[in-house]
C-alpha positions in Angstrom: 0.0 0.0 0.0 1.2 3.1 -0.9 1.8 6.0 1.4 -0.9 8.0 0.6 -3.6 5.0 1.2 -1.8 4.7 4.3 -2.1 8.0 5.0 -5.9 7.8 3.7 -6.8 5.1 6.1 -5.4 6.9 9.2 -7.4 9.9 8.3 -10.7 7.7 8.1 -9.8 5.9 11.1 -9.4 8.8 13.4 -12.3 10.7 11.8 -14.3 7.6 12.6 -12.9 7.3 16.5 -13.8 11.5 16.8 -17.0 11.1 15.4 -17.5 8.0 17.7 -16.3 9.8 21.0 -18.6 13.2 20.0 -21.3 10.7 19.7 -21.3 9.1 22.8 -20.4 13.1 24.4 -23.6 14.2 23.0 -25.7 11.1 24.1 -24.3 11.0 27.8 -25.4 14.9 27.7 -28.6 14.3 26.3 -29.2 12.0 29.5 -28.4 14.6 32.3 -30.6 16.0 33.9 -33.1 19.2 32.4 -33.3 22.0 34.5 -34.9 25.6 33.8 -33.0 28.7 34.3 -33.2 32.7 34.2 -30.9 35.4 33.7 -30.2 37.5 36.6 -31.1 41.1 35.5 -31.3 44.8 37.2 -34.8 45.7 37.7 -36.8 47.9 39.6 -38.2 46.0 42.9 -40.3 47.3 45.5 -42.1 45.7 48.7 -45.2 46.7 48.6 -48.6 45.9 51.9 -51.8 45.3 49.8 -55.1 46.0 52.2 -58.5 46.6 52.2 -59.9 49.9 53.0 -63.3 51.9 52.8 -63.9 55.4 51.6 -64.9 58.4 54.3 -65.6 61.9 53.9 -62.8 64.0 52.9 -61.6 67.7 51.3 -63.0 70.3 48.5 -65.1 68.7 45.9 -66.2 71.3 42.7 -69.4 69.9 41.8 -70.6 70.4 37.9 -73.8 71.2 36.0 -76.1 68.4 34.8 -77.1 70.4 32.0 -76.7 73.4 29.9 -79.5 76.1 30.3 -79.6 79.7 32.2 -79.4 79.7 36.0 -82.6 80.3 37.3 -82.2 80.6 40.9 -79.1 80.1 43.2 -80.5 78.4 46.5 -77.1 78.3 48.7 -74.2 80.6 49.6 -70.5 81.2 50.7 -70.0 79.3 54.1 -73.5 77.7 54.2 -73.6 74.3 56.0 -75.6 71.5 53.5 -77.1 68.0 53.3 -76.9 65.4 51.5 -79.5 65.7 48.7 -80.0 69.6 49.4 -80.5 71.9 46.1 -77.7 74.0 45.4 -79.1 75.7 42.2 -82.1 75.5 39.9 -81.3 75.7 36.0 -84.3 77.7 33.5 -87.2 75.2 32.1 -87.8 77.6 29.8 -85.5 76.1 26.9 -85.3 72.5 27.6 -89.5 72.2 27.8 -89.6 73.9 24.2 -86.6 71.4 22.9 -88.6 68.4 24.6 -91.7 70.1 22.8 -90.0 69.9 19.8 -88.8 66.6 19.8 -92.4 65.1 21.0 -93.6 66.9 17.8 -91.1 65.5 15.5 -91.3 62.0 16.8 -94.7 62.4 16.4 -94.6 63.3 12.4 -91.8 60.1 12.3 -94.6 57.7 13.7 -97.4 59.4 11.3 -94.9 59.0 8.7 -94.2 54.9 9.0 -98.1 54.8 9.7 -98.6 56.2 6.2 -95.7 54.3 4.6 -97.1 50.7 6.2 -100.1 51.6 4.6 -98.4 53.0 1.5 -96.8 49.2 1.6 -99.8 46.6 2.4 -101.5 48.5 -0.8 -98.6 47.9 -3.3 -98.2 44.0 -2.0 -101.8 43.5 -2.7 -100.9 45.1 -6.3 -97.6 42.6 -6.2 -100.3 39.5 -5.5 -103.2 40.1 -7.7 -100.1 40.7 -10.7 -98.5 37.5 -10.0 -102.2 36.4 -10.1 -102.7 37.7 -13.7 -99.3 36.6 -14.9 -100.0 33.0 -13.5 -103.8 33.6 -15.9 -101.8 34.3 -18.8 -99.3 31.9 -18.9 -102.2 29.3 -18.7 -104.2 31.2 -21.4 -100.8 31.5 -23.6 -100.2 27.7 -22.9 -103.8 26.6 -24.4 -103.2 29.3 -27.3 -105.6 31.5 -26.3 -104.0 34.7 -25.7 -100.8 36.2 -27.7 -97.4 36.1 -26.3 -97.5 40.0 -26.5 -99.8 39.5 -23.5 -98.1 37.4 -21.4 -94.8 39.3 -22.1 -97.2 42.5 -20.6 -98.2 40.4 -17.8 -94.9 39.6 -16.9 -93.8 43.2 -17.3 -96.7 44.3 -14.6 -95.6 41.7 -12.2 -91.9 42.8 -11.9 -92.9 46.3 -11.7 -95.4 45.6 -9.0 -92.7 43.4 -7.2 -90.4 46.3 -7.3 -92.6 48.4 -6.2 -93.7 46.8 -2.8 -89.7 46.4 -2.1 -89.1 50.1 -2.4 -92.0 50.8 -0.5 -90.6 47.9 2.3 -87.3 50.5 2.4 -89.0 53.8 2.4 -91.3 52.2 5.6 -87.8 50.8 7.3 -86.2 54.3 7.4 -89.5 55.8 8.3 -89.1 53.5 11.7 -85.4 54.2 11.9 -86.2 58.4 11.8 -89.1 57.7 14.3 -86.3 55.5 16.7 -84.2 58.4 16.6 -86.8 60.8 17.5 -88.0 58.8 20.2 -84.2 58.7 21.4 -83.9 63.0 21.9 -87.4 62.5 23.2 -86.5 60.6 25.8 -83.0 62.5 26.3 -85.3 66.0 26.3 -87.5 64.4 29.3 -84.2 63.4 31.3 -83.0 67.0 30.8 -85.9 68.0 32.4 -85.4 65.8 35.6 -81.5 67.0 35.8 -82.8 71.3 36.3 -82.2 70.9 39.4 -78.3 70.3 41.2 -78.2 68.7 44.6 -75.2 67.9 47.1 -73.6 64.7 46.9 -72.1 65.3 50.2 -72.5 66.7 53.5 -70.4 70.1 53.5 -70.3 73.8 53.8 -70.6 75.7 50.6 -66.7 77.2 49.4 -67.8 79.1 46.8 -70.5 79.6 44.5 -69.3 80.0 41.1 -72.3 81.2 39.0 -74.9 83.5 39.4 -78.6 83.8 38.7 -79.7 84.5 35.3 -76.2 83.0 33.5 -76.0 80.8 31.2 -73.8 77.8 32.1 -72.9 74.5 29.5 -73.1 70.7 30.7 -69.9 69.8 32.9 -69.2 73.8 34.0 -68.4 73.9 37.6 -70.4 75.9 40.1 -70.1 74.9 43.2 -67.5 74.4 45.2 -68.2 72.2 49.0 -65.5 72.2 51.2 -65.4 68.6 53.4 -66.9 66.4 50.0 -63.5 65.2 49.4 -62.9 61.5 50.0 -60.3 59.8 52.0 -59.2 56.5 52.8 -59.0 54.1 55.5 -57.1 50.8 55.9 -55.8 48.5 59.0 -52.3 47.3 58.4 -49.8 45.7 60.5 -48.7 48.1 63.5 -44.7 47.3 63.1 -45.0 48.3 59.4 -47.6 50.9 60.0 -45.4 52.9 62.5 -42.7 53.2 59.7 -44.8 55.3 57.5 -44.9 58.6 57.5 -47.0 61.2 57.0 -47.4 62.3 53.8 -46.1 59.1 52.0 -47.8 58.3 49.0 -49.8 54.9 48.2 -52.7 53.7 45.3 -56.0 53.1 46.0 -58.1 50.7 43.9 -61.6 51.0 43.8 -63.7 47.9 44.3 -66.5 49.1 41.8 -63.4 50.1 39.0 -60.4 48.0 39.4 -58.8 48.6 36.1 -57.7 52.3 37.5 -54.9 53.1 40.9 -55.8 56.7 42.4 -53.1 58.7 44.1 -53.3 59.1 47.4 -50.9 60.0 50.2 -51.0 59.2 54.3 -52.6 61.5 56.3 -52.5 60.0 59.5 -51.7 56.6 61.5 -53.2 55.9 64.5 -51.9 52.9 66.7 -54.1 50.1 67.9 -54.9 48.2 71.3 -53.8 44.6 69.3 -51.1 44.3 66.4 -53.2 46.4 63.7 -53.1 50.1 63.4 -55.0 52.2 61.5 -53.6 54.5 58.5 -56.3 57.7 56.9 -55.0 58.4 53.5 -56.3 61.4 52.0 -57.2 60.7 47.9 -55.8 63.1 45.8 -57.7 61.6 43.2 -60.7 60.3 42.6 -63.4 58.8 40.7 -67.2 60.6 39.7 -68.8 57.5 40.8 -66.9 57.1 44.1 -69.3 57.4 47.1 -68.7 57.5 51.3 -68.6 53.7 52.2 -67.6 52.4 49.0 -64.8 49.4 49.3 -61.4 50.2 47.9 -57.8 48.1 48.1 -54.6 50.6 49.4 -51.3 49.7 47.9 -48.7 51.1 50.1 -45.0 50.9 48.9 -42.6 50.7 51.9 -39.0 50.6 50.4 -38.5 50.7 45.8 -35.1 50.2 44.3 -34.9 51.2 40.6 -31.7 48.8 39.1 -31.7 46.2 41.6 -30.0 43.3 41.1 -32.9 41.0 41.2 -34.0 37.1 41.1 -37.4 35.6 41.2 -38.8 34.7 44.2 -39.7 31.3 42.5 -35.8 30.5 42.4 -35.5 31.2 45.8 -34.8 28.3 48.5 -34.0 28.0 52.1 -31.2 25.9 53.0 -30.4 26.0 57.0 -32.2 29.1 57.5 -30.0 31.0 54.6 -31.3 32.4 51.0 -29.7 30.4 48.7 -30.4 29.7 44.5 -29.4 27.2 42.6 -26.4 28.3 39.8 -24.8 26.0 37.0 -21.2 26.2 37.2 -19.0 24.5 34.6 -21.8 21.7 33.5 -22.7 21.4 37.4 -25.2 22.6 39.8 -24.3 24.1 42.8 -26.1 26.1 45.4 -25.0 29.4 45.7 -26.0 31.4 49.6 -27.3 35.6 48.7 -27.9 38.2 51.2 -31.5 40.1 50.2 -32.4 43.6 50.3 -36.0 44.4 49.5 -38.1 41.6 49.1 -41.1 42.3 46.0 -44.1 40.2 44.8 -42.3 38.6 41.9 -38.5 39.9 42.4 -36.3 40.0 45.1 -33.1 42.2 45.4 -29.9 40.4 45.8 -27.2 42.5 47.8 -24.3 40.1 47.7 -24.4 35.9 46.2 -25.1 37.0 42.2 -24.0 39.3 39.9 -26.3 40.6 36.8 -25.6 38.3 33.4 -25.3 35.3 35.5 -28.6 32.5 35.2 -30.0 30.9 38.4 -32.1 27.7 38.0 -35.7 28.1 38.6 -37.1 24.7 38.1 -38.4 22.2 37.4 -39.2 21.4 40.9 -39.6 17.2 39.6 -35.6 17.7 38.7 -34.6 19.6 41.5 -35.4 17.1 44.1 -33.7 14.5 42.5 -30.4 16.0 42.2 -27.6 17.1 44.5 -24.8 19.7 44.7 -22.2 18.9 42.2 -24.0 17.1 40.2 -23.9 17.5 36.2 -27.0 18.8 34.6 -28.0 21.0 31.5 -29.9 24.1 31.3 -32.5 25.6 28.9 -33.8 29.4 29.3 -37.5 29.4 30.6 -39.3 32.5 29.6 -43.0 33.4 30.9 -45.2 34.6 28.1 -48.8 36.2 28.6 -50.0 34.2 25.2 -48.3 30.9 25.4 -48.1 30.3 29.2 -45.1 28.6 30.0 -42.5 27.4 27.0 -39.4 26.0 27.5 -36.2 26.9 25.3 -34.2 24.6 23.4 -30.5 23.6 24.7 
């Protein structure tokens, strides 16, 4: 054998043994254990006491006309005490009876008008019926070769014309009934106006200021009054230790019960202690809801200590070994548990002071794998990301 087929043979044979060896690499990987992992990023975390709470009387409220018209009598004044449900002004008739006038007439015509349209209608169907009649006559006639085809091409003609004529009068009597609809609606809106002329407190309060005067014209959604003690405020039981931390004027988000898509600011007024563990925090809302009444149930979110860039893990990947933090790192192939010191602890995300640095991945599951294996032993990892669409999907080695 020459040199070269020696050559050539040597080159297959260690090609083959590689090939061999990265075969049997990948397959004794493939049979370590799977665990889940997540990158350690900076983050803003923030520990935050979630409580129920219930809406009392508060600060200066500016109350806003239920319709527009011309003020027709102002009933209260500057530093007058009220009730609940007291008038406070009474806006002019005079324009909103002549619009609801106006409107009863016009809805009135609409309904006369799809009155004389249904009528218009039932006559041209009949017309439509006794055609199709006489076309049905002719072709029979026609067929026995009594009558020309010039008449049954006439009687055919009358039909179709009849037939088109009961369809356009079917339209003209459906918008007739959608005119008279829409007059009925500014009826009905006319009549509501009417039972809005008069503006009543919402509160208990003493009158601030009265904005308007009698005989002006004010718009829908003008303010005019202004009651001092209608504003709301908050308050919520939390736990004494934490609640003797907060101070005054710290702010917090309320979350109404009856809209809890929306957070209003709000900020602590006062905290009172308690005879057992609770104590008592008033927030004062700085914000608030139309809709929001004395009594209503709300949530307070109260934030007691936020870090913007924290180095952060989730609190998922957190475990407890001896009474110390720990997580669970991959280190050259291996796992190994790896002790942190916290900072602020958050719903999702706690803040790592010292243990993990950002960049590096701690293991966060699965919980099956991770209480099979041991420190040191060799596993491999795949990124696990949370998604709001596809729940939870696992990455690919």
């Amino acid at each position: 054998m020459s040199a070269a087929g020696k050559a050539a043979v040597a080159l297959a044979a260690v090609t083959f043994a590689a090939t061999a060896t990265w075969g049997q690499v990948a397959w004794a990987r493939r049979s370590l254990p799977r665990v889940w992992t997540e990158r350690v990023e900076r983050r803003e975390v923030a520990a935050t006491i979630t409580t129920p709470g219930r809406l009392l009387p508060g600060h200066t409220r500016t109350l806003r006309a239920l319709v527009s018209g011309r003020v027709r009598g102002v009933l209260v004044r500057a530093g007058q005490r009220v009730r609940t449900g007291e008038p406070l002004l009474v806006v002019d008739s005079t324009l909103l009876r002549t619009e609801l006038n106006q409107t009863r007439a016009a809805e009135a015509v609409a309904r006369g008008q799809v009155a004389a349209d249904t009528a218009a209608y039932e006559i041209a169907e009949t017309r439509a019926a006794e055609a199709a009649r006489a076309a049905g006559r002719q072709e029979r006639l026609f067929a026995l070769g009594l009558t020309p085809r010039a008449a049954l091409t006439l009687a055919h003609h009358d039909h179709r014309v009849a037939m088109l004529s009961a369809i356009l009068q079917r339209h003209r009597v459906d918008e007739a009934a959608a005119r008279a609809g829409a007059a009925m609606i500014q009826s009905v809106a006319a009549a509501t106006a009417l039972t809005n002329l008069t503006d009543r407190s919402p509160s208990d309060g003493i009158i601030a200021n009265v904005l308007v005067h009698e005989g002006q014209w004010v718009h829908a959604g003008e303010p005019h009054v202004t009651i001092a003690g209608a504003t709301m405020a908050v308050e919520a039981s939390f736990d004494q230790a934490a609640a003797m931390k907060v101070p005054v004027g710290w702010p917090a988000g309320v979350v109404m019960d009856a809209e809890p898509m929306r957070r209003w600011p709000a900020r602590v007024s006062a905290v009172r202690s308690g005879a057992d563990r609770d104590a008592t925090i008033r927030l004062e809302l700085l914000e608030w809801p139309v809709s929001a009444r004395v009594g209503m149930n709300c949530t307070v979110h109260l934030t007691m200590a936020s870090r913007a860039r924290a180095i952060a893990v989730p609190n998922y990947a957190l475990l407890s070994l001896g009474g110390t933090p720990s997580v669970w790192i991959i280190t050259r192939g291996a796992i190994a548990v790896r002790p942190v010191t916290l900072g602020i602890r958050g719903d999702r995300y706690s803040e790592v002071l010292e243990g993990v640095s950002a960049g590096q991945r701690v293991v966060t599951g699965p919980h099956a794998v991770l209480r099979t294996v041991r420190a040191g032993d060799a596993v491999r990892s795949s990124a696990f990301v949370r998604s709001l669409v596809r729940g939870w999907d696992e990455g690919s080695d």
